[in-house]
C-alpha positions in Angstrom: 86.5 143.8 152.7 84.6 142.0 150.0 81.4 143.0 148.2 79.3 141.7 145.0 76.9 142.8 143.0 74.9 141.8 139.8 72.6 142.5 137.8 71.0 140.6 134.4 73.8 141.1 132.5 77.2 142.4 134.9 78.3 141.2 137.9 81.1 143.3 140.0 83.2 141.7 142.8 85.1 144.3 144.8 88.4 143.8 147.4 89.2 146.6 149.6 92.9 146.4 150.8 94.2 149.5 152.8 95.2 151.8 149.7 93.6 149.6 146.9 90.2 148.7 146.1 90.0 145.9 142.6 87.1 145.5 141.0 86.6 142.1 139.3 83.7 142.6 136.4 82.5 140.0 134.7 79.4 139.5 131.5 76.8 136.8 132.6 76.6 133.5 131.0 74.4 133.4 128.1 73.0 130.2 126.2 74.4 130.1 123.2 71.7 128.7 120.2 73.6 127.0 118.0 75.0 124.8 120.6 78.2 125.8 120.0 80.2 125.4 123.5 83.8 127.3 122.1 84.6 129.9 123.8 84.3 132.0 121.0 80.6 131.4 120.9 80.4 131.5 124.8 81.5 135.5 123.9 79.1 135.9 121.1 76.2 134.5 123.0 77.0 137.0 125.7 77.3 140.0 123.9 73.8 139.1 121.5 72.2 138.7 125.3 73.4 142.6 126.2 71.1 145.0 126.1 72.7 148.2 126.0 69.7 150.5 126.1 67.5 150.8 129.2 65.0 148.3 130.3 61.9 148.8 128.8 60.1 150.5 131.4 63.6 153.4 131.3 63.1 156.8 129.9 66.6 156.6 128.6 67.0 154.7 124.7 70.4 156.6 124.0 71.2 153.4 121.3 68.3 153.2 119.9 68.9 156.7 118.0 72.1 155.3 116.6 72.3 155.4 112.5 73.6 151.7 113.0 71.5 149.1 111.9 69.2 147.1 114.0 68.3 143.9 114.5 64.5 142.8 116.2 64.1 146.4 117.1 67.0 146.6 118.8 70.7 148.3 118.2 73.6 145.8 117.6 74.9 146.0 121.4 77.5 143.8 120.4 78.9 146.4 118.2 78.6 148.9 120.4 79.6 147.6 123.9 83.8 149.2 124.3 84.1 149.3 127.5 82.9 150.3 131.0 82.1 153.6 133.2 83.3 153.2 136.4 82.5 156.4 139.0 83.5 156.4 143.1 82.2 158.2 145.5 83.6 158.7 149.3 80.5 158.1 151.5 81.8 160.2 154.0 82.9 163.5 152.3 80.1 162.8 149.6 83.2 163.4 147.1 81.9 162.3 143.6 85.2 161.0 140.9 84.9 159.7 137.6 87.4 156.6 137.2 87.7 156.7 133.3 90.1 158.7 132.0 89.7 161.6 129.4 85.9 160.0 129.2 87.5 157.1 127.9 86.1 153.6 128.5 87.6 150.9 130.7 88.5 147.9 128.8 89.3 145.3 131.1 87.6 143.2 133.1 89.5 143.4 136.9 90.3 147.3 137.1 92.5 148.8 140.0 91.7 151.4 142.0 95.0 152.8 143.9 93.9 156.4 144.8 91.5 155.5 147.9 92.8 155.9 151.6 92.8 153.5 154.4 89.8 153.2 156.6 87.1 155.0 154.2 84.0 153.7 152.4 83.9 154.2 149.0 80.8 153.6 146.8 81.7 152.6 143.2 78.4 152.7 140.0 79.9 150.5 137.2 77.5 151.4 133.7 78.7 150.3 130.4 79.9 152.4 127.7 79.0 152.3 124.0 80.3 154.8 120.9 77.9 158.2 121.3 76.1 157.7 118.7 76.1 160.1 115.4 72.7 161.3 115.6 72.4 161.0 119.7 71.1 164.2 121.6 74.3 163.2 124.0 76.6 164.2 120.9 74.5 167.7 120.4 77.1 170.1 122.1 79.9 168.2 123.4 80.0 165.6 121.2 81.4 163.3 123.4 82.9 159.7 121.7 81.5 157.8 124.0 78.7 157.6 126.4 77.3 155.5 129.5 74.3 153.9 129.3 72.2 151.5 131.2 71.1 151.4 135.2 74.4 151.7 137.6 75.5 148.9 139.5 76.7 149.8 142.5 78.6 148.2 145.5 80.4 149.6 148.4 82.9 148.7 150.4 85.3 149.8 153.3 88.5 150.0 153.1 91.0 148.3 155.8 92.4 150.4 158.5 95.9 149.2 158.9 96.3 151.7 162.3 93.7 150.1 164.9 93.3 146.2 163.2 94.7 143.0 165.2 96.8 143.2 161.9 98.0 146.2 160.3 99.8 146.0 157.0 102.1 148.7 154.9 103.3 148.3 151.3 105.6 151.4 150.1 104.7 152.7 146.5 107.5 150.0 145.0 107.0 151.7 141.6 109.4 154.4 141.1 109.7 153.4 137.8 106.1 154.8 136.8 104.8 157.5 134.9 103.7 159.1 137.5 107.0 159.7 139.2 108.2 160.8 135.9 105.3 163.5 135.7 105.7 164.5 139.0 109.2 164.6 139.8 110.9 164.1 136.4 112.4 167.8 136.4 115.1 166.3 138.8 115.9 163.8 136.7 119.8 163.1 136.3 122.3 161.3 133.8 124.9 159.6 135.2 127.3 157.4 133.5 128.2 154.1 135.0 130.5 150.9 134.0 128.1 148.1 134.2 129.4 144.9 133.5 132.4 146.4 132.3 130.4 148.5 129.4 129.7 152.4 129.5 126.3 152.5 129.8 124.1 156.0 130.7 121.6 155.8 132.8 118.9 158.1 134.6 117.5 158.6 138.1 114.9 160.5 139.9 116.7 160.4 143.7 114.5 161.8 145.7 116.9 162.4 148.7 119.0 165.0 146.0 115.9 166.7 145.6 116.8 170.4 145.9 113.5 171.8 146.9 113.0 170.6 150.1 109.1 170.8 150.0 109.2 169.2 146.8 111.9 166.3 148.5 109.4 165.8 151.3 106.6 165.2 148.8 108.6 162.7 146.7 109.1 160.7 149.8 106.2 160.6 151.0 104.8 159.7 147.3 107.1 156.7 147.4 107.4 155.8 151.0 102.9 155.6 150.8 102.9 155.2 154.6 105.0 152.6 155.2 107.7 154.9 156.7 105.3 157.0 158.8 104.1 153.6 160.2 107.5 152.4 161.4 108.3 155.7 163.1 104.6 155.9 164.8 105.7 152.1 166.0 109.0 152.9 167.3 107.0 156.5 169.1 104.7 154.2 170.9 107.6 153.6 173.5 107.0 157.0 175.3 109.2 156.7 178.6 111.0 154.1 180.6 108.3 151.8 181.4 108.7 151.4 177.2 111.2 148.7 175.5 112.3 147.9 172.1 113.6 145.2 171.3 115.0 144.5 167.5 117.2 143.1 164.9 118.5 144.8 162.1 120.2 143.4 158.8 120.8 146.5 156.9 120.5 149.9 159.3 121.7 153.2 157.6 118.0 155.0 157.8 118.6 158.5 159.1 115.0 158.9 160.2 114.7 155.2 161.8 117.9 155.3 163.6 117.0 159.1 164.7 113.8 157.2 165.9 115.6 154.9 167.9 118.3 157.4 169.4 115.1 159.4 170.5 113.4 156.7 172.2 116.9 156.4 173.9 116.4 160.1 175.2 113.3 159.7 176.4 114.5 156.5 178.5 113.5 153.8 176.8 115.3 150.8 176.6 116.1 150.0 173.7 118.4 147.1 172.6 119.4 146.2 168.8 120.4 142.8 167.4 122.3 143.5 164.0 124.4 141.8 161.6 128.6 141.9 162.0 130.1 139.9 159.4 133.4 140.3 157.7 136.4 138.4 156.3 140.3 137.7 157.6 142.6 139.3 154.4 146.2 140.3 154.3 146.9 143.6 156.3 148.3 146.6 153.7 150.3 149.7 154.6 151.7 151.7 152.3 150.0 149.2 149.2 152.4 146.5 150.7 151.3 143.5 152.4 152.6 143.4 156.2 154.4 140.6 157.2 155.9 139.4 160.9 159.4 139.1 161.7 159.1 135.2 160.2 158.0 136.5 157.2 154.2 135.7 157.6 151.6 137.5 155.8 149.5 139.5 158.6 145.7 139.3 158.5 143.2 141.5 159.7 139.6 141.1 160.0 137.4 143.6 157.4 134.1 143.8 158.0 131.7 143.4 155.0 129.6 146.3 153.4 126.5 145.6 155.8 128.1 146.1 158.5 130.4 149.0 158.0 127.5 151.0 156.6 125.9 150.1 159.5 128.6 151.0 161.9 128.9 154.2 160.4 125.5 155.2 160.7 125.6 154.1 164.5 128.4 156.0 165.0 127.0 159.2 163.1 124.6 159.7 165.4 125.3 162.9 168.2 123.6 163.3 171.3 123.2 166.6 173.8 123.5 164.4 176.7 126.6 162.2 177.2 125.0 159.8 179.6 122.3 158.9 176.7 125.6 158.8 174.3 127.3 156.5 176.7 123.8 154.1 176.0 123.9 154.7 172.6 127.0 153.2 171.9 128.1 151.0 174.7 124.5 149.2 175.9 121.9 149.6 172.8 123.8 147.5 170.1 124.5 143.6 170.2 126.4 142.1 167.5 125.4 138.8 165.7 128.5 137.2 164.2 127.9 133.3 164.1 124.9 133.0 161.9 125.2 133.0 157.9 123.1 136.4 157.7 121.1 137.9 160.5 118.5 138.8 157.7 115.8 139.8 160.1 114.3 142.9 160.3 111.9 143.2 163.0 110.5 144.8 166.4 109.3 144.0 169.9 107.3 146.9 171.9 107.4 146.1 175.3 105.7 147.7 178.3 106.9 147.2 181.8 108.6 144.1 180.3 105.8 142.7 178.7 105.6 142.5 175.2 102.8 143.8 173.5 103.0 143.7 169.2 105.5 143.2 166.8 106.7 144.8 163.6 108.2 142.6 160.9 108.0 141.8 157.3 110.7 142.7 154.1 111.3 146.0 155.0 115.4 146.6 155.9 116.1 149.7 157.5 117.4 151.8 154.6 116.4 154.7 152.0 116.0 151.7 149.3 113.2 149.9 151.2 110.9 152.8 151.9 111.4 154.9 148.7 112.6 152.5 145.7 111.8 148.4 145.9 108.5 146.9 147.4 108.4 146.2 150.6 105.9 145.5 153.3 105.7 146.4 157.1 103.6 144.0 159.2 102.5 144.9 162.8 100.8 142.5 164.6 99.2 143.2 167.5 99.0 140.1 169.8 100.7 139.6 173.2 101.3 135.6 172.4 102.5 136.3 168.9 104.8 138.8 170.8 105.8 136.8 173.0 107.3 134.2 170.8 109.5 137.1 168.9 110.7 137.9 172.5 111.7 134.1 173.3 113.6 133.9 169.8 114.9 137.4 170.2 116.8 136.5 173.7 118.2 133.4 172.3 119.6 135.5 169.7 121.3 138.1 171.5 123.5 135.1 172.8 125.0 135.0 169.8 125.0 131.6 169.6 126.5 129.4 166.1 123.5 128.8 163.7 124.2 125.4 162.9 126.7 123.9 164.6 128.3 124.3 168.1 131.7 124.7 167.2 131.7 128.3 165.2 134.7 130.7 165.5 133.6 134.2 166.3 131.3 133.1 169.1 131.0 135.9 172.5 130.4 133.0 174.9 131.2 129.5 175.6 130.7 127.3 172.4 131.3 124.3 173.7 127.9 124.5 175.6 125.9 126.5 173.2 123.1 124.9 171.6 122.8 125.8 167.8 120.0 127.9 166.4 118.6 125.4 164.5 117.9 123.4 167.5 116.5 126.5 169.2 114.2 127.0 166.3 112.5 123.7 166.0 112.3 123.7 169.6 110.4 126.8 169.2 107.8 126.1 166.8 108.7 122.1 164.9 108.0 121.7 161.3 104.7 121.4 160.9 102.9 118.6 158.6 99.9 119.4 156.8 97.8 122.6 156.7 97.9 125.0 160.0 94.3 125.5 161.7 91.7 127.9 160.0 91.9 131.3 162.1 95.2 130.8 163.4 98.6 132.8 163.2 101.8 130.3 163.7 105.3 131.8 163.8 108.8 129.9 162.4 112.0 131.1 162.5 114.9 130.0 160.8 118.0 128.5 160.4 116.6 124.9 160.9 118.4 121.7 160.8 116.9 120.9 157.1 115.1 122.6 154.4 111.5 120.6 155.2 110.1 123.8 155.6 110.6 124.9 152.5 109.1 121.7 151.5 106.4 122.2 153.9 105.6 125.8 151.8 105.8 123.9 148.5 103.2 121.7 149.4 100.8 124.7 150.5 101.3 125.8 147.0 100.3 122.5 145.8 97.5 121.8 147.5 96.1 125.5 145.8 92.8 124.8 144.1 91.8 128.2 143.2 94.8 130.7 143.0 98.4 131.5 143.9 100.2 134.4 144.6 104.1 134.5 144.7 106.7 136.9 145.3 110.6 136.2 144.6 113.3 139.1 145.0 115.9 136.2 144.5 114.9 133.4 141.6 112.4 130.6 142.8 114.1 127.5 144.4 113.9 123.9 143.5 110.9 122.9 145.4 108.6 125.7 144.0 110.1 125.6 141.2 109.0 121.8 140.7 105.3 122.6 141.9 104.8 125.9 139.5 106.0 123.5 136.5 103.1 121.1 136.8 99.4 122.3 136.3 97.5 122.7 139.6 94.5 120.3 141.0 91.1 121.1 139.8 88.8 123.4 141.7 86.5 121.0 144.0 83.7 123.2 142.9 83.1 126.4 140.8 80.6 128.7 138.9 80.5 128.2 135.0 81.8 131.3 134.3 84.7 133.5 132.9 86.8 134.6 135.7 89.2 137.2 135.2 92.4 138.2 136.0 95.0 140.5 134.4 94.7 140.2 130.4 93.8 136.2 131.1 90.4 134.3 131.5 89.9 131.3 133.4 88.8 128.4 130.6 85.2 127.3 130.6 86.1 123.3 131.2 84.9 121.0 133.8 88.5 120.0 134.2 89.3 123.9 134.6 92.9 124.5 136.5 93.7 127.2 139.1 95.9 130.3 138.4 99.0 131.0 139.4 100.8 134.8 139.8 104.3 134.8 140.4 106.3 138.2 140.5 109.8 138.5 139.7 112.1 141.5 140.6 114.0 140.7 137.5 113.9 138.3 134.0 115.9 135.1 134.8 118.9 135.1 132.4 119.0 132.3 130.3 122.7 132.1 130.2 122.6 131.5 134.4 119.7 129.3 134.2 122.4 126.9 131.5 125.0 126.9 134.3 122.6 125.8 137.0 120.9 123.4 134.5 124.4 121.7 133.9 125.8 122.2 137.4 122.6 119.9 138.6 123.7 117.6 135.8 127.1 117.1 136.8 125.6 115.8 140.2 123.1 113.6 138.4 120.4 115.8 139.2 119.9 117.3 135.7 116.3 115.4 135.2 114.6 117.0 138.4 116.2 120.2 137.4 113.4 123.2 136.5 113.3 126.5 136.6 111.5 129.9 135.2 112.0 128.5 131.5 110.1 125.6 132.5 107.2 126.5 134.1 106.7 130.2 132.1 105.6 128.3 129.8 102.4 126.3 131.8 98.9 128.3 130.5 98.1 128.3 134.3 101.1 130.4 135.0 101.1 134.0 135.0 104.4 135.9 135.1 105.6 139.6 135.5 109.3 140.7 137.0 110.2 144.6 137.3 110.9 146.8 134.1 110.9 150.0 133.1 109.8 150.8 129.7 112.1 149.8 127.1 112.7 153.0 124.8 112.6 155.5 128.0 114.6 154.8 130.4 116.5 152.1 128.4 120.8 152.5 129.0 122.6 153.6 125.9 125.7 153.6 125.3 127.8 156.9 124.3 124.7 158.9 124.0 121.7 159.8 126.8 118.5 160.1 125.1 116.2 163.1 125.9 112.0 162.2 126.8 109.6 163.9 128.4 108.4 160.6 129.8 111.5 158.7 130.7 110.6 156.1 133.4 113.6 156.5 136.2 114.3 154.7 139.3 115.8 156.2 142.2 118.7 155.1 141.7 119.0 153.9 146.0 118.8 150.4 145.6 122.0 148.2 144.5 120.8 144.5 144.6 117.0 144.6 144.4 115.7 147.5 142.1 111.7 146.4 142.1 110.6 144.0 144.2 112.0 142.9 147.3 108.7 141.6 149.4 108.9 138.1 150.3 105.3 136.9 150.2 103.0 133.7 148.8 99.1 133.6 149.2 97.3 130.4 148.6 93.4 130.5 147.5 93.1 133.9 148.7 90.0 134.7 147.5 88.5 131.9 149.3 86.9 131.9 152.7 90.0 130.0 153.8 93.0 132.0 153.0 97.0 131.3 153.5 99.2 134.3 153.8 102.8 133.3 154.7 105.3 136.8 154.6 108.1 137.7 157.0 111.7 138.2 155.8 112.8 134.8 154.4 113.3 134.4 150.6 111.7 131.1 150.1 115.2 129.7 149.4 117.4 126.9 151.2 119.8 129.4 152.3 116.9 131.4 154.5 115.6 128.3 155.3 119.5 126.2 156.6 121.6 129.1 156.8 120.0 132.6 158.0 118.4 134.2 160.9 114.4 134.6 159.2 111.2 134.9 161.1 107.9 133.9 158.8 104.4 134.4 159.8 101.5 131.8 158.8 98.5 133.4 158.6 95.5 131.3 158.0 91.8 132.4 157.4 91.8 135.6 157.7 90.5 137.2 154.7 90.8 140.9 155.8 94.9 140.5 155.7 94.7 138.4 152.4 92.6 141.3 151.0 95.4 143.8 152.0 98.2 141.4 150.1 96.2 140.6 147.3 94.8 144.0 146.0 98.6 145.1 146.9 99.7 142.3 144.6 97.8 143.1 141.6 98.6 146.5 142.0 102.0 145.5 141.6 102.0 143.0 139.3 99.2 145.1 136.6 101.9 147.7 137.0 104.9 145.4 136.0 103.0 143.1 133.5 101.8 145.6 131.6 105.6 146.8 130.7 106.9 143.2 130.0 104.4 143.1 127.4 105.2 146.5 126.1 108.9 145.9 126.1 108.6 142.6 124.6 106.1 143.8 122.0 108.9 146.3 120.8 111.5 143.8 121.1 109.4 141.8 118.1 110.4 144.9 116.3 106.8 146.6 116.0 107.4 150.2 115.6 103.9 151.3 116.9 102.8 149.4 119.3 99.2 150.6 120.8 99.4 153.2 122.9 97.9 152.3 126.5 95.1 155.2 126.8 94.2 154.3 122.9 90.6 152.9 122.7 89.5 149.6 120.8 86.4 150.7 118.9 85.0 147.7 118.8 84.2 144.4 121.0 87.3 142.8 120.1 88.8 144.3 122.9 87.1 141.2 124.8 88.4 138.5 123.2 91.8 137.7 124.8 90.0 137.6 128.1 87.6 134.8 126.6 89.4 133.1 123.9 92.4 131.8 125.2 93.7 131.3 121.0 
């Protein structure tokens, strides 16, 4: 949901997601005398045009006792002005909570709120906030620093409710590395010492599943799981009896409580069937540490399944049952194997009644302890019978095991000669499309395809952006995107003279002014892979349309964060562990992806016409040529693109605001500003103004 409000010298935009509401504040355009345009004056003009006491006909003139010096009979506002008061209160419990913390003013200028709940409404009163002045009756017994002052503007909004919408979307916490796992839980915290990249390194984690306590491990998981979790297992308890089916594919599946979830729907009688990924390799057999040979001397091979699937297999086969009738279904009728494709990365369910299918669950999540309770991930139910009913069509093809790209493909449980490739199946299923999908319209692709024009096809959604763009990548950004991120966007068709803000960033105040661009990183590309792939694309003669982060990190228009903790907390060292209070820990659960694993991009989506594309597929040629992937298109509907973006920003404040920390001791300052310190003065405004 989306609400503004104004007054003469504030406006306040806010976006309700499910578990996030951001405010975007902004100071009014004043005329600046002198005619100076800069945006240096642009800020001067607008802070001289403040007026920080109440309107004339308001009892309250707070500034006006200040020993500060005025000018025309009024206080120097512009002197005064550090920040803003921001206060919420829960319409329906009547629950009053002060945003700022310690009393201290808010100093930026889009401020996130991540402590509402789903389907509530929330009324939020934004006031500034000057210095409490030396000689103010506010300072007469507390003596608070700072006071707020001026008539509260208020706006309300209601927040999405994920469990009855047409769409209903889930992000996990994502943010183990925080502060406030460390407050809450760092009392478990454990050393361990680990050989990373063939260095002793120590390093800490907070697991959560270690937890002694069991209240205190159920409250950790639910802290970091933030509903996402509890949403999958209320999908998967929807299918009550026998007139109930499931239908899904799984890439990683060692999640006691989801597989526990699915072995009880098999009780119950549900029918329940599960596509999941059986890969492996043909190496020489061993007994003994000697390589078996046959009697002419030929090394024997056996096929070893990879890591995926013998996890998986052991979690299947963990699983007991009172009844050995439902045991017999468990293991003999629930699970079909996918061997021919590249990587059957989906992740997704069908719930069927009396045949029919009914909603869907997708999205990044995998079915592990690492999706819900370390990296981000989302869970996206959609709740349409046609949208359904296309998962169920791709679905049964699947469980043919047919060859993903070509009909001849070794491993195959059915007659190759006549199967007809997944690719082909795909495009059959939904062809590439050209140009932009219809407003108010949900279109589903899966992959592999016969060529990577889809990715193509997503490249040129983020090029045809003219307000914003917002990216996730767990794996590096391909080619394509790569080569639209590294140019500056097309100018906005039409837009308010204004400042608009974003994290620690302002938007220019030109006629020729350029969209924005967010891209979130689970890690920071290393320079020394970005030279091989540099002179790899070289070698093919391919080295002038090679770009990558290097290139476009440095366009103004670009806005970068990638997971971190803070360097000098929870930083490896060798020989010795160091000993903080406030070490940032992750969980230690995840081995590939430690932050951000989502696979999301969102064009203009604070327009009236948004584009959400998110499903499972990395935005990479290999999900695109190679893997099983399902994608969802989602086009106008600005209650989902709320949900993503407030979820976004949440994540990428978080993130950002450590890159710059880390970096900023990296430059060797020994005292960097503390986050909670206060600016005492206006200057705090400047970098969100004056982009020198």
């Amino acid at each position: 949901m989306r609400s503004r409000n104004e007054n003469n010298d504030i406006s306040v935009h806010a976006i309700a997601g499910t578990r996030v509401v951001i405010l975007g504040l902004n100071l009014k355009l004043k005329d600046d005398e002198s005619g100076d345009s800069s945006p240096s004056a642009t800020l001067s003009a607008m802070l001289s045009g403040l007026t920080v006491a109440e309107d004339a006909n308001g009892a309250d003139r707070a500034a006006s006792e200040s020993s500060l010096p005025e000018k025309n009979g009024q206080p120097p506002s512009h002197d005064m002005l550090v920040g803003f008061a921001i206060d919420r209160r829960d319409i329906s419990s009547g629950k009053s909570t002060s945003l700022n913390f310690d009393g201290r003013p808010i100093q930026k200028f889009h401020y996130g709120d991540y402590t509402v709940e789903p389907g509530h409404q929330y009324e939020y009163s934004v006031r500034r906030m000057i210095k409490a002045p030396s000689r103010s009756r506010y300072s007469f017994f507390s003596r608070p620093k700072y006071v707020a002052v001026g008539s509260p503007l208020v706006v309300t909004v209601t927040t999405e409710d994920p469990s009855t919408a047409k769409h209903g979307v889930y992000f996990n916490r994502g943010a183990a590395g925080s502060q406030a796992y460390a407050e809450k839980f760092g009392e478990f915290r454990k050393w361990h010492r680990v050989n990373k990249y063939g260095t002793p390194h120590w390093t800490s984690t907070i697991n959560p599943l270690t937890i002694p306590d069991p209240a205190k491990k159920k409250e950790a998981c639910a802290w970091l799981s933030r509903g996402l979790e509890e949403a999958l297992l209320e999908f998967i308890s929807q299918a009550k009896d026998s007139s109930w089916q499931l239908r899904v594919t799984a890439y990683e599946f060692t999640h006691k409580e989801v597989i526990h979830a699915f072995a009880a729907a098999v009780e119950r009688g549900v029918d329940v069937k599960i596509i999941h990924h059986v890969k492996g390799s043909h190496r020489p057999k061993t007994r003994y540490n000697d390589v078996v040979k046959d009697k002419d001397g030929k090394v024997v091979k056996e096929w070893v399944p990879d890591k995926t699937t013998s996890d998986t297999q052991r979690a299947i086969d963990a699983v007991g049952f009172q009844s050995l009738d439902h045991a017999r279904i468990w293991h003999h009728d629930t699970f079909i194997e996918r061997h021919t494709s590249s990587i059957m990365h989906n992740k997704f369910i069908i719930l069927l009644r009396d045949g029919k299918p009914v909603q869907v669950w997708t999205g990044s999540t995998n079915f592990t302890e690492s999706a819900f309770y370390g990296q981000s991930n989302v869970g996206h139910i959609v709740r349409d019978e046609g949208i359904a009913q296309q998962y169920l069509t791709y679905w049964n093809k699947l469980a043919l095991d047919p060859p993903g790209r070509s009909k001849r493909h070794s491993g195959s449980s059915h007659d190759e000669e006549d199967a007809v490739p997944m690719d082909e199946i795909n495009e059959q299923l939904q062809p590439d499309p050209a140009g932009a999908q219809p407003h108010d319209s949900i279109t589903v692709f899966f992959s592999p395809r016969k060529t990577s024009d889809l990715l193509d096809w997503y490249a040129d959604r983020m090029g045809d952006a003219t307000d914003s763009v917002h990216f996730t990548a767990a794996f590096g950004v391909s080619q394509p995107l790569a080569h639209v991120l590294n140019h500056d966007g097309k100018p906005s068709p039409s837009h308010e003279v204004g400042v608009r803000r974003s994290p620690r960033i302002a938007r220019r105040i030109k006629t020729d002014d350029k969209l924005l661009r967010y891209i979130l990183l689970d890690s920071q590309p290393s320079e020394h892979s970005s030279e091989k792939s540099r002179a790899s694309a070289e070698k093919k003669g391919k080295g002038n349309d090679y770009c990558d982060y290097f290139d476009f990190k440095k366009l103004n228009s670009n806005r970068i964060a990638y997971g971190a903790v803070l360097s000098g907390r929870n930083e490896e060292v060798k020989d010795v562990a160091p000993s903080s209070e406030h070490s940032e820990s992750l969980t230690g659960l995840s081995t590939y992806v430690d932050f951000v694993h989502t696979k999301f991009m969102m064009i203009d989506a604070l327009t009236v016409n948004p584009t959400i594309i998110t499903g499972s597929a990395n935005f990479s040629i290999a999900s695109t040529e190679q893997n099983d992937e399902n994608m969802l298109v989602i086009e106008g509907d600005t209650a989902v693109a709320d949900v993503y973006f407030t979820e976004f920003m949440r994540l990428f404040d978080h993130f950002y605001s450590r890159d710059k920390r880390n970096e900023s001791l990296g430059k060797g300052s020994k005292s960097p500003r503390a986050w909670i310190d206060v600016v005492e003065d206006d200057s705090w405004m400047k970098p969100f103004f004056d982009p020198s």
